[in-house]
KEKOL-16679 format. One record per residue (C-alpha): y, z, x. Coordinates in nm, 3 decimals. Example, Ala and Ser with C-alpha at 12.3 -4.5 7.8 and 13.67 -1.06 7.14 Angstrom:
residues 2
-0.450:0.780:1.230;
-0.106:0.714:1.367;
***
This chain:
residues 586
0.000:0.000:0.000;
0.222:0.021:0.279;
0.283:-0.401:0.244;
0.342:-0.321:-0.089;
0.641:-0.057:0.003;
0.787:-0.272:0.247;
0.811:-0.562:0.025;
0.912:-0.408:-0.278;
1.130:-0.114:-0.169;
1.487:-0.317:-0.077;
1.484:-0.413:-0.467;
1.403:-0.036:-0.596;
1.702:0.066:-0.367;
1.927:-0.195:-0.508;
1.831:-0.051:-0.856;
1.783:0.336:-0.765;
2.050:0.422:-1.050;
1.867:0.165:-1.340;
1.553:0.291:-1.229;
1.662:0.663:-1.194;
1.810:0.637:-1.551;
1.503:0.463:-1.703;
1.289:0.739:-1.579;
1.552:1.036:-1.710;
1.501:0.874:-2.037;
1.086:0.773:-2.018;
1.078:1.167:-1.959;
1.310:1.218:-2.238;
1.093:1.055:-2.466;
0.771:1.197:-2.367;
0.942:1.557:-2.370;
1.063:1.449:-2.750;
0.716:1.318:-2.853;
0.534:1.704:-2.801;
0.815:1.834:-3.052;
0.623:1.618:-3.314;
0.317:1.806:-3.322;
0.511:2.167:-3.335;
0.641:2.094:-3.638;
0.352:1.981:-3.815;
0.174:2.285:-3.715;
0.442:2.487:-3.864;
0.493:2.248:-4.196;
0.027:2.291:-4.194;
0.112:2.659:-4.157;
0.378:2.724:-4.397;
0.157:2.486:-4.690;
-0.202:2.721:-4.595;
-0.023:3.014:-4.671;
0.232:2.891:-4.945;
0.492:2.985:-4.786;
0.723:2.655:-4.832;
0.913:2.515:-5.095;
1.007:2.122:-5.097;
1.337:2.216:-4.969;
1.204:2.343:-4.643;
0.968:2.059:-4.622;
1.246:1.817:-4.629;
1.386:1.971:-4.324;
1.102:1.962:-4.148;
1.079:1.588:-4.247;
1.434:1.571:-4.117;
1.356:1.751:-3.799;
1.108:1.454:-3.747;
1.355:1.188:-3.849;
1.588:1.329:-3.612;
1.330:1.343:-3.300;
1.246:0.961:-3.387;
1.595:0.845:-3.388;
1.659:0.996:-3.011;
1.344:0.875:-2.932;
1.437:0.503:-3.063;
1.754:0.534:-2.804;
1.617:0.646:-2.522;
1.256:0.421:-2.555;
1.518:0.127:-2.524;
1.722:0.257:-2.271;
1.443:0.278:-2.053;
1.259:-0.032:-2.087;
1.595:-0.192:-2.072;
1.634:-0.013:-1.735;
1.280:-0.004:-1.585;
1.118:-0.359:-1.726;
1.479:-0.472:-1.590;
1.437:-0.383:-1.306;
1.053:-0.494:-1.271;
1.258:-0.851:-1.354;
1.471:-0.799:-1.092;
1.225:-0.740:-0.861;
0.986:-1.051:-0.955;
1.374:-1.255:-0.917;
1.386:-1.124:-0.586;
1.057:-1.167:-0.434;
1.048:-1.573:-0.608;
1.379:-1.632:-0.403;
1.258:-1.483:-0.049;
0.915:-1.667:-0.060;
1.103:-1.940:-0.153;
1.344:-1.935:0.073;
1.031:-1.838:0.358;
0.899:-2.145:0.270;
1.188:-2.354:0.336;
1.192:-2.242:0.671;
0.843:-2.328:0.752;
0.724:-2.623:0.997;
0.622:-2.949:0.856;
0.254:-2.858:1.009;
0.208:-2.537:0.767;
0.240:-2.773:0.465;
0.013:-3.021:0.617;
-0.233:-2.748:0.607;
-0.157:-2.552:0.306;
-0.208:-2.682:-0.048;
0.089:-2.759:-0.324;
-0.113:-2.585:-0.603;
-0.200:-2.261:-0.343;
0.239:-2.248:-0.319;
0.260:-2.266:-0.693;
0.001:-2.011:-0.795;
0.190:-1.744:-0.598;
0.511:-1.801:-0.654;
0.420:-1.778:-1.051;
0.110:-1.665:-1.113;
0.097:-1.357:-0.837;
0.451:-1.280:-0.887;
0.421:-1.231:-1.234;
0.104:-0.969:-1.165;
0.353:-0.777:-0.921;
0.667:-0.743:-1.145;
0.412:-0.576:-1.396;
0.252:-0.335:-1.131;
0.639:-0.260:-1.054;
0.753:-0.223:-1.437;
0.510:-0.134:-1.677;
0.307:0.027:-1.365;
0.613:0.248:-1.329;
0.585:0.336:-1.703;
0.190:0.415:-1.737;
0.202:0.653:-1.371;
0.501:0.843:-1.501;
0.362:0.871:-1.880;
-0.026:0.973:-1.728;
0.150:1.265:-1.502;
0.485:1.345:-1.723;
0.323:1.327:-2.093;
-0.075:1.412:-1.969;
0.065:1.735:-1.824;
0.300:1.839:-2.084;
0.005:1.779:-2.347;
-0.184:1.999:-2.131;
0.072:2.271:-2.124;
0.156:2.267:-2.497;
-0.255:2.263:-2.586;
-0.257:2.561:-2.344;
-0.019:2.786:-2.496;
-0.172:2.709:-2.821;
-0.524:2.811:-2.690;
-0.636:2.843:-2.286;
-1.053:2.844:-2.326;
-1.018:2.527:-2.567;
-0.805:2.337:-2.318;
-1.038:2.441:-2.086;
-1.311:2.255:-2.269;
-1.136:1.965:-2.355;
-1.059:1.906:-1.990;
-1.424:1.895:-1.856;
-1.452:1.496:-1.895;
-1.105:1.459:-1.685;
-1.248:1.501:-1.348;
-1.508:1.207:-1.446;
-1.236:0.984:-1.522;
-1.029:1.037:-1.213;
-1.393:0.950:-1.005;
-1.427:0.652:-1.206;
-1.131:0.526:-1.128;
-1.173:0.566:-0.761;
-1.516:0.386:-0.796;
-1.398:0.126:-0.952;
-1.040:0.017:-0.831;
-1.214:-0.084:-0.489;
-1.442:-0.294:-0.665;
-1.140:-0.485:-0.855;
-0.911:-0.528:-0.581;
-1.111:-0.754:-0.466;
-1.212:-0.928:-0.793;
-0.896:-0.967:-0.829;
-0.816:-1.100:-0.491;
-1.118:-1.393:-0.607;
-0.969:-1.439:-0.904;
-0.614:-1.551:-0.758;
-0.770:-1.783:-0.524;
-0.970:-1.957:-0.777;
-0.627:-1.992:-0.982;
-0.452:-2.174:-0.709;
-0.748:-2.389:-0.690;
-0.745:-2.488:-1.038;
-0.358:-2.511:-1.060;
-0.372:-2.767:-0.719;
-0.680:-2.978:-0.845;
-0.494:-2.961:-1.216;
-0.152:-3.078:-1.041;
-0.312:-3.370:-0.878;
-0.506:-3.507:-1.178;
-0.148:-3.519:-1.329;
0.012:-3.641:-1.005;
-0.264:-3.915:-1.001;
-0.284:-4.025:-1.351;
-0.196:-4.367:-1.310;
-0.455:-4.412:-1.033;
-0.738:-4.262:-1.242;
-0.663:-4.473:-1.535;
-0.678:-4.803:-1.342;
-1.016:-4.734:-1.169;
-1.117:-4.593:-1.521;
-1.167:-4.229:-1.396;
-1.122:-4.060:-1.657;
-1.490:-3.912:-1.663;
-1.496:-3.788:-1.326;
-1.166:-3.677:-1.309;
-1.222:-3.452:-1.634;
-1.553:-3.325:-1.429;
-1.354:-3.229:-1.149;
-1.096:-2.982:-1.328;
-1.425:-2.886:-1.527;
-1.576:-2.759:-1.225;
-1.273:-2.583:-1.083;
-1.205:-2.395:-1.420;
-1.599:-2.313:-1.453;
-1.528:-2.176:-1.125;
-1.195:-1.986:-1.230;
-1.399:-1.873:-1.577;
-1.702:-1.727:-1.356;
-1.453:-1.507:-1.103;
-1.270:-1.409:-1.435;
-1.575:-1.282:-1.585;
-1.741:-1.097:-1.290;
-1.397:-0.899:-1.332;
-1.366:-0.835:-1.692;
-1.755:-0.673:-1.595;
-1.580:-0.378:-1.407;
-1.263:-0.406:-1.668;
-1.530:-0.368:-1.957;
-1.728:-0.109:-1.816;
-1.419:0.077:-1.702;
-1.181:0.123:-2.045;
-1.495:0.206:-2.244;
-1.582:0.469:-2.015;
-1.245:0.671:-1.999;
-1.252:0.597:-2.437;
-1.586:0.774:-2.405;
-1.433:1.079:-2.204;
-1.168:1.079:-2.475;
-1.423:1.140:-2.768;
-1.623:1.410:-2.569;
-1.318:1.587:-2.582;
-1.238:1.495:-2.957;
-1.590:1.617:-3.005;
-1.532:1.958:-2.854;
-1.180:2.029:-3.043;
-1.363:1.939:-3.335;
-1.644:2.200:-3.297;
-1.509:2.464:-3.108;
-1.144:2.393:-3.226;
-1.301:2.383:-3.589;
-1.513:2.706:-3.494;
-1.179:2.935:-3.386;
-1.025:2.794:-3.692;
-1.310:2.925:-3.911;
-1.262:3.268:-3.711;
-0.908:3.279:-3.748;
-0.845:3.268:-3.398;
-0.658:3.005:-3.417;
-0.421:2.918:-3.739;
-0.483:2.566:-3.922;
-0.178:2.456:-3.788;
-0.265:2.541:-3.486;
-0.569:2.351:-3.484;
-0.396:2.050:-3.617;
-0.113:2.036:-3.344;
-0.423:2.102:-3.075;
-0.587:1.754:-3.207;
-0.213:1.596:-3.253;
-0.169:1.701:-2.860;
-0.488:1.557:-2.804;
-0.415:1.207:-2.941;
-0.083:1.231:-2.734;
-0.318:1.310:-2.385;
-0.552:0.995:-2.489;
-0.279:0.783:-2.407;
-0.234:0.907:-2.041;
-0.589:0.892:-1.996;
-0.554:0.504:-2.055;
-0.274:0.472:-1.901;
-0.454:0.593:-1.551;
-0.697:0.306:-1.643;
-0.444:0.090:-1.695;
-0.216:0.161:-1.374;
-0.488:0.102:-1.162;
-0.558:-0.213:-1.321;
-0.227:-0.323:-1.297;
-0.189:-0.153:-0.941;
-0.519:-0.319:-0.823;
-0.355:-0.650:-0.939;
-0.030:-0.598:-0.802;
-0.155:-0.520:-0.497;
-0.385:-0.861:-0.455;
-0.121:-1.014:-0.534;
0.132:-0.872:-0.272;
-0.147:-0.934:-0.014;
-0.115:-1.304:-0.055;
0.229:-1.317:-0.094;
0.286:-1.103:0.246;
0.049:-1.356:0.419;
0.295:-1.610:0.354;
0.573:-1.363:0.446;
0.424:-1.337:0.778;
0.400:-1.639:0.893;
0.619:-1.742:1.148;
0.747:-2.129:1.156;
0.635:-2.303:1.454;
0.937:-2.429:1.498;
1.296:-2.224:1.491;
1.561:-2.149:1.672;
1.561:-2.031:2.009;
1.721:-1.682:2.107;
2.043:-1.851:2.346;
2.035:-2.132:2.024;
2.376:-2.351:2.067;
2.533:-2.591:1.769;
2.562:-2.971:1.874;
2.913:-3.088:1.851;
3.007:-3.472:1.748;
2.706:-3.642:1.901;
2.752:-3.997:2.097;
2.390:-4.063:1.979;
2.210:-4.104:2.366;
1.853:-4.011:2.294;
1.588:-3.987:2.595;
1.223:-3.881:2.592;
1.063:-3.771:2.930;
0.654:-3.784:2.926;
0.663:-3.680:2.559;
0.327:-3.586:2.450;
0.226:-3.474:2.144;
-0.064:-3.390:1.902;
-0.125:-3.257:1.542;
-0.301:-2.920:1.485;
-0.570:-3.107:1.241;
-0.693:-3.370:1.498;
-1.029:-3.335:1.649;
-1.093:-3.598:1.902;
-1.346:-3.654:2.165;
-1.055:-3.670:2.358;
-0.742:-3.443:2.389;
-0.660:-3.539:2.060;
-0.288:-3.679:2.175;
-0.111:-3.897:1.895;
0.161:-3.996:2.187;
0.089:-4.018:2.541;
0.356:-4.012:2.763;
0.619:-4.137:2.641;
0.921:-4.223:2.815;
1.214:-4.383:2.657;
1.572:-4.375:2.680;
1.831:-4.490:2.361;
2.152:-4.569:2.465;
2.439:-4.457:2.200;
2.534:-4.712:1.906;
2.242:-4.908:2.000;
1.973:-5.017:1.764;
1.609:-4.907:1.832;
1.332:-5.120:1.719;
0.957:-4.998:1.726;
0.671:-5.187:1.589;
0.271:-5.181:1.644;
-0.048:-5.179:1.456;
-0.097:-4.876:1.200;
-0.202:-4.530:1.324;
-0.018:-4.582:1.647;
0.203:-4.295:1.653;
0.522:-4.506:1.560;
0.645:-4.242:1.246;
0.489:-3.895:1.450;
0.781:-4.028:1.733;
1.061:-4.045:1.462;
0.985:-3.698:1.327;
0.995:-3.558:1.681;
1.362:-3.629:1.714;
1.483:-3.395:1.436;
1.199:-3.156:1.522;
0.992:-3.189:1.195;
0.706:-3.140:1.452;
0.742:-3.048:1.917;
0.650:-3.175:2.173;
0.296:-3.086:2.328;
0.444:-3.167:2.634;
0.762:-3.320:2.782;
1.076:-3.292:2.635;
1.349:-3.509:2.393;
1.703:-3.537:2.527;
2.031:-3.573:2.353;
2.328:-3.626:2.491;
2.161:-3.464:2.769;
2.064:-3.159:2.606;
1.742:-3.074:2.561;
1.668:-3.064:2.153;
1.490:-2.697:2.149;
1.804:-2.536:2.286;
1.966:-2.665:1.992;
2.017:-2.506:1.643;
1.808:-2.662:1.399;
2.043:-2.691:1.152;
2.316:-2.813:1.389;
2.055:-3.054:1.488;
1.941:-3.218:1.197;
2.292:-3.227:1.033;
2.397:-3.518:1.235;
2.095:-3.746:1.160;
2.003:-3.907:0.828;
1.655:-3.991:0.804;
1.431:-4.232:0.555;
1.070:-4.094:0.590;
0.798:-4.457:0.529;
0.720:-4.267:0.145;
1.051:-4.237:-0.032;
1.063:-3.930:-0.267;
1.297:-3.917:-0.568;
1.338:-3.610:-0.790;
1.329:-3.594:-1.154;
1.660:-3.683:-1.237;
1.934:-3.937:-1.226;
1.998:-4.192:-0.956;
2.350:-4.016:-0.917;
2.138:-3.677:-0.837;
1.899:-3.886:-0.639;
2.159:-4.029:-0.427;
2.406:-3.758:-0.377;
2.151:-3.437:-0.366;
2.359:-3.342:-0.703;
2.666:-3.297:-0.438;
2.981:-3.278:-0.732;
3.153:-3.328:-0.380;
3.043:-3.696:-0.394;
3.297:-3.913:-0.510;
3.215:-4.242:-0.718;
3.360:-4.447:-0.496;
3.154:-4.346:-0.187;
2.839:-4.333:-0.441;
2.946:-4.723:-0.525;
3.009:-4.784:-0.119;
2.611:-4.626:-0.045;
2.467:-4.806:-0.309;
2.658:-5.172:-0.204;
2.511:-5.093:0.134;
2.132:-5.011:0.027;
2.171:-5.373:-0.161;
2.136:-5.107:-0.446;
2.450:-5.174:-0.693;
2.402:-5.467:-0.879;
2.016:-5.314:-0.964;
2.192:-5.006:-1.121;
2.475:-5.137:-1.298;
2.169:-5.333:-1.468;
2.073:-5.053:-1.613;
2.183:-4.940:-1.944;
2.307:-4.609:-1.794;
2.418:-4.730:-1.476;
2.422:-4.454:-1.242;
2.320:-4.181:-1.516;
1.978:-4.337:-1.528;
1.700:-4.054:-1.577;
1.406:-4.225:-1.314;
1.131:-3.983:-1.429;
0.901:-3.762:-1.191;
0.906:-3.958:-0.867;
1.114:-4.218:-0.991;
0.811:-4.375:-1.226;
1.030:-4.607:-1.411;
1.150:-4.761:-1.100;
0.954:-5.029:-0.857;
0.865:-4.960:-0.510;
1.192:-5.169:-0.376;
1.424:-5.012:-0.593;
1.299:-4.657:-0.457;
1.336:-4.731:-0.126;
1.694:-4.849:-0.144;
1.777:-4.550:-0.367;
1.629:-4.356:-0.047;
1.842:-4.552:0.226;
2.194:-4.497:-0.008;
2.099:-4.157:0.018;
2.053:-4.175:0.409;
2.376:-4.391:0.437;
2.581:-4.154:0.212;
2.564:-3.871:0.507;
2.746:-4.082:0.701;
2.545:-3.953:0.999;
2.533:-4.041:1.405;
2.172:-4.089:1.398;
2.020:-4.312:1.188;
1.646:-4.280:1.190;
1.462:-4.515:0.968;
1.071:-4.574:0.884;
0.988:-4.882:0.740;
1.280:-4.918:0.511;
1.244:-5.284:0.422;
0.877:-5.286:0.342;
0.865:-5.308:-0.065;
1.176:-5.478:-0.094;
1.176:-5.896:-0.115;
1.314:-6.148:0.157;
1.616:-6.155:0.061;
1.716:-5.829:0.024;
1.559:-5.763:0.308;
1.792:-5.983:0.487;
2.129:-5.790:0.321;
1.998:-5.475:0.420;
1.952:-5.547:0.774;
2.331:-5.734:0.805;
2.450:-5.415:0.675;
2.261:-5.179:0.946;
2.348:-5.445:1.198;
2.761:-5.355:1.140;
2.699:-5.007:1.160;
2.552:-5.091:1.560;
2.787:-4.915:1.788;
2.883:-4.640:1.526;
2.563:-4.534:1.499;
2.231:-4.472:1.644;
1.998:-4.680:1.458;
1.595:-4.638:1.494;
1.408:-4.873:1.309;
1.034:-4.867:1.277;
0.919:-5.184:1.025;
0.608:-5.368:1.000;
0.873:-5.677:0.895;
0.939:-5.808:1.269;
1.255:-5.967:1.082;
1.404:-5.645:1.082;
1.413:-5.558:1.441;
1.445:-5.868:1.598;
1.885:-5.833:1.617;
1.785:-5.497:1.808;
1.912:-5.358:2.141;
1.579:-5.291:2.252;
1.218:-5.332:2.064;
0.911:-5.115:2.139;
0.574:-5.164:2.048;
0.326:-4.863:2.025;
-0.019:-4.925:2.072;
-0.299:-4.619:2.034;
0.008:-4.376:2.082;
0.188:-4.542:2.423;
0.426:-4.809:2.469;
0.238:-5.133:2.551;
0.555:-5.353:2.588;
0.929:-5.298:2.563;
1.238:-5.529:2.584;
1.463:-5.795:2.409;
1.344:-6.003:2.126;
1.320:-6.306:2.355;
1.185:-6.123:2.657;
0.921:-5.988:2.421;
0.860:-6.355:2.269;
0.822:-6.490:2.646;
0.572:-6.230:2.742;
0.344:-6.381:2.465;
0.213:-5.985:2.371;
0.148:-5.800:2.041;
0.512:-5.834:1.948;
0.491:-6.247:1.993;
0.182:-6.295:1.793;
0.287:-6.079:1.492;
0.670:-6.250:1.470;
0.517:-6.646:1.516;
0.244:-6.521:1.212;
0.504:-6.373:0.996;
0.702:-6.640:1.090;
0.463:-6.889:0.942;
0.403:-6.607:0.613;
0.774:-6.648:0.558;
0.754:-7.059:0.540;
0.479:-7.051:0.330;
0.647:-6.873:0.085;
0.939:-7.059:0.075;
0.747:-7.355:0.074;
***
């Protein structure tokens, strides 16, 4: 519990007044609710010995009224103040994993799985903010109201509260027996929710794809078996939840039993007065509810805690990459880029070799110069790109700009001056305005218009009935490949950055656009940095320099005409797309 203390106890200090009020008044009420019983022992009383007229009745009627009403207030007040706070807390804990996860590497979400992410940042959330509020609640009520009962059943007699107390001591075993057993049910349970919820998220993701290959069937299987799964954990825990509520009900009776027999017995006697006997069974029903609410706290304690055990994993996890301690900001970039033997590898690759995506690497940009790299798939030409903002380091080597070596920089400082197109364009569910400008209201319409002239984007919107308004659905379904890929690049050229870095970003579009989009990255030359990685050979061949990558090192480098003299990869690809081109037209 000490992960849960550490995580939790910033937000209980934040709210130590809410939560100090909501317990002044949860006491309040419980105090208020062992009044009850007192006066229907004296109303039992004052009827067995006709002693009372209706007058006196109606007091005590009154008395009751009265108790209700301040119990009404301060029953509010404190779930206003306590399940407030519980809110509060689950607000709090939502923002700092999310914010954690922003600040992870690239690699932990290569490894880690969308629906894993969701589940605990809903599902395992949710089970803490009710350990924290009605938690809170059930421990004060089975401590506060169990040993007030206790006290008010004693003064009325000591040997029956004696009796009535033998099954307590089972139920406190119990619950020790069986809270180890569902903390870790419980910890199953979780798991097999965020597999459901990630194999449930990419049936939906993929529902265009299963229709067309007429998946349906298999798909349905799939989510069939991962809920039979989720069904079968749930049920091994409901075992232990089943056997353990019965039992402390059980414990309750046994002592319902004895107050009815020896209770009934001393009434008989006259040792006790009807009334009483009646408050003693009143008090009773009053200390059942403690008794369940021990049950229940460690249920929702036991589920809490699970859940603060996964989210603390994710807590703990350091990014890979971050700032250094001596850390500086990069001012106003030229845009000189150099890698020196630059080798690198992903975590996930298992090679007979050293599993190295680049070897070696050495390359030098010169600012406002256009980079172009091409080579067959798979070798390394979009790992190199993400290297330069540090989406992923260097295994070995280092990355140079403007002679500063990239790690001493600050992240943020970093990746603020360069605007990057990753080869799979994502769009958000929204409009192409959000799309474009990140929902910046700083954005003006004109520089929106200037972006989208420049991605060859403008005339496609202003087709639209809605122009720029246009809703484009979850990953911009109502939109074609082309048209999300030049939404992506107006949102790269918006930023107005020194570093252009861009992967692919002619590849679904057709010829002709192709061609616009190029002219316009070929004005920016000398204001920018420009990186271009394209399978179109079209694209780079106006470039300063043109690399091509073969099985993760550069096989040839130069001009476009020094590359087309050696006769290489480069050569062959340009003459066949060449040819591609003029059949087309043809």
């Amino acid at each position: 519990m000490k992960t849960a203390a550490a995580l939790i106890k910033p937000y209980f200090y934040e709210n130590r007044y809410r939560i100090l009020a909501g317990l002044l008044s949860l006491v309040t009420v419980d105090i208020l609710q062992l009044f009850i019983p007192r006066i229907i022992k004296w109303a039992v009383d004052d009827l067995t010995s006709f002693a009372i007229n209706a007058r006196q009745l109606l007091a005590y009627a009154l008395y009751m009224i009265g108790i209700a009403v301040f119990i009404f207030i301060f029953r509010y007040v404190w779930r206003r103040c306590l399940l407030g706070t519980s809110r509060r807390v689950e607000e709090g804990l939502r923002n700092r994993l999310f914010s954690h996860l922003q600040c992870l590497s690239t690699s932990y979400f290569d490894r880690v799985k969308t629906g894993d992410l969701m589940a605990h940042a809903t599902n395992d959330i949710q089970q803490i903010r009710m350990a924290a509020g009605m938690g809170m609640v059930a421990l004060n009520d089975a401590i506060v109201l169990g040993l007030a009962a206790i006290g008010f059943m004693a003064y009325i007699n000591v040997k029956l509260t004696a009796f009535v107390l033998i099954p307590m001591p089972l139920i406190v075993f119990g619950a020790r027996f069986f809270s180890k057993k569902m903390h870790r049910r419980y910890q199953a349970v979780q798991a097999a929710f965020s597999d459901l919820t990630e194999v449930i998220r990419e049936r939906f993701v993929g529902i265009r794809i299963i229709k067309a290959h007429h998946r349906e069937k298999q798909s349905a299987a799939r989510v069939q078996t991962a809920s039979r799964d989720y069904i079968d954990k749930n049920i091994r825990l409901v075992k232990i939840i089943g056997a353990f509520f019965p039992m402390m009900l059980l414990f309750s009776n046994l002592s319902m039993v004895i107050v009815l027999y020896l209770g009934g017995r001393q009434t008989i006697l006259m040792t006790i007065t009807p009334g009483d006997f009646v408050a003693f069974i009143s008090y009773l029903g009053l200390l059942t509810w403690p008794m369940m609410a021990l049950g229940w706290v460690t249920n929702l304690i036991q589920r809490g805690r699970a859940s603060l055990d996964r989210i603390d994993r994710i807590l703990q996890t350091e990014p890979q990459i971050k700032d250094r301690e001596n850390a500086r900001p990069l001012e106003q970039p030229r845009g000189k880029i150099v890698f020196e033997n630059v080798f690198f590898e992903y975590e996930s690759v298992s090679s007979g070799g050293n599993g190295d995506v680049l070897h070696g690497i050495d390359l030098c940009i010169a600012a406002g110069s256009v980079l172009g790299i091409v080579g067959p798939p798979g070798s390394g030409k979009s790992t190199l790109l993400g290297l330069i903002p540090r989406l992923y380091d260097t295994r070995q080597g280092r990355i140079l700009l403007d002679e500063h070596d990239i790690s001493t920089l600050k992240i943020q400082s970093l990746r603020s001056h360069i605007s990057f197109i990753p080869q799979e364009p994502f769009l958000f569910a929204g409009t192409i305005r959000e799309n474009i400008t990140f929902d910046n209201p700083q954005i003006s319409q004109l520089q929106l218009e200037k972006a989208a002239r420049d991605a060859a984007l403008y005339d496609t919107v202003m087709a639209f009935n809605d122009g720029f308004e246009t809703v484009v659905g979850e990953k911009g379904v109502i939109l074609s490949g082309g048209q999300k890929q030049r939404i992506a690049l107006a949102r790269c050229l918006l930023q107005d950055s020194a570093i252009l870095i861009l992967d692919d970003p002619i590849s679904q579009v057709d010829l002709t656009t192709g061609r616009t989009i190029i002219a316009t990255l070929r004005r920016m030359a000398g204001r920018k940095t420009i990186i271009i990685v394209s399978h179109r050979l079209s694209a780079v061949r106006h470039a300063s320099g043109i690399i091509t990558l073969d099985r993760g090192r550069i096989a040839e480098s130069g001009t476009h005409q020094q590359l087309m003299q050696a006769g290489g990869y480069y050569a062959r690809m340009f003459r066949l797309q060449e040819m591609e081109e003029d059949l087309n037209a043809t």
